[in-house]
C-alpha angles and dihedrals in degrees: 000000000000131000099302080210081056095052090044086049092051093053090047088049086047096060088038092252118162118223147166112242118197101199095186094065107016107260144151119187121191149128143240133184110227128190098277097023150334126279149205109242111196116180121193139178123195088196092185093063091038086241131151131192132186105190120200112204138189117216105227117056119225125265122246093241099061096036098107088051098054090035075067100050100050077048093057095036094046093054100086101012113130107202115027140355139229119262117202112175111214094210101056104010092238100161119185141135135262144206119168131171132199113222097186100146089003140094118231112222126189095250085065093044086054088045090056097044090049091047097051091043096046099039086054101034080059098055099038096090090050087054092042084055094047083051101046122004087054095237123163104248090240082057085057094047106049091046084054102043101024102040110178111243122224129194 
């Protein structure tokens, strides 16, 4: 099998992305605009363990005093989610999304590679109004999630 960063390389290369490569620890940096807001896009390989992450990032961390909220509401969007989950790290407040597969036995192609990068963007380009609300409009996470998942319909 070839470099699972080559392969991710060769699908950004295919849609015309740019992107920063860091050859010496397997890394592709770049970004992407989304429908609510841009994003960080880090994309790792660990190739002697035949794994593969697309990390979603935000750029602003969130600050200590609204930890605890948002820690709630990455508790309350990850229940139910398929591909990926959301990372908040308590120390910094580094919040991103994740989504990370295992190859062992089995050959990365870039539409997986595609498959993985959509799933991480869209997944957090849906649930970034809900945690801007939670910052800064002082709604309950359950409030956010509910407006995300359970939008109320008009006619």
């Amino acid at each position: 099998m070839g470099a699972l960063i080559d392969i991710v390389e060769d699908y950004l290369n295919e849609i015309g992305w740019k992107f920063e490569k860091d050859e010496e620890n397997d890394v592709i940096k770049t970004g992407v605009n989304a429908k609510n807001a841009s994003f960080r896009l880090i994309i790792y390989s660990v190739e002697e363990k035949d794994l593969l992450t697309v990390y979603v990032a935000q750029d602003n961390n969130v600050p200590d005093k609204k930890l605890l909220l948002v820690a709630e509401f990455i508790a309350r969007a990850n229940y139910g989610l398929n591909l990926g989950n959301f990372d908040l790290d308590m120390e910094d407040g580094e919040l991103g999304y994740k989504v990370s597969v295992d190859l062992e036995g089995g050959q990365l192609s870039t539409d997986m590679v595609g498959n993985m990068v959509g799933a991480g963007v869209s997944t957090m380009d849906q649930y970034y109004p809900g945690l801007m609300a939670v910052l800064f409009s002082n709604a309950t996470p359950e409030e956010a999630i509910i407006s995300i998942e359970r939008p109320s319909t008009t006619h």
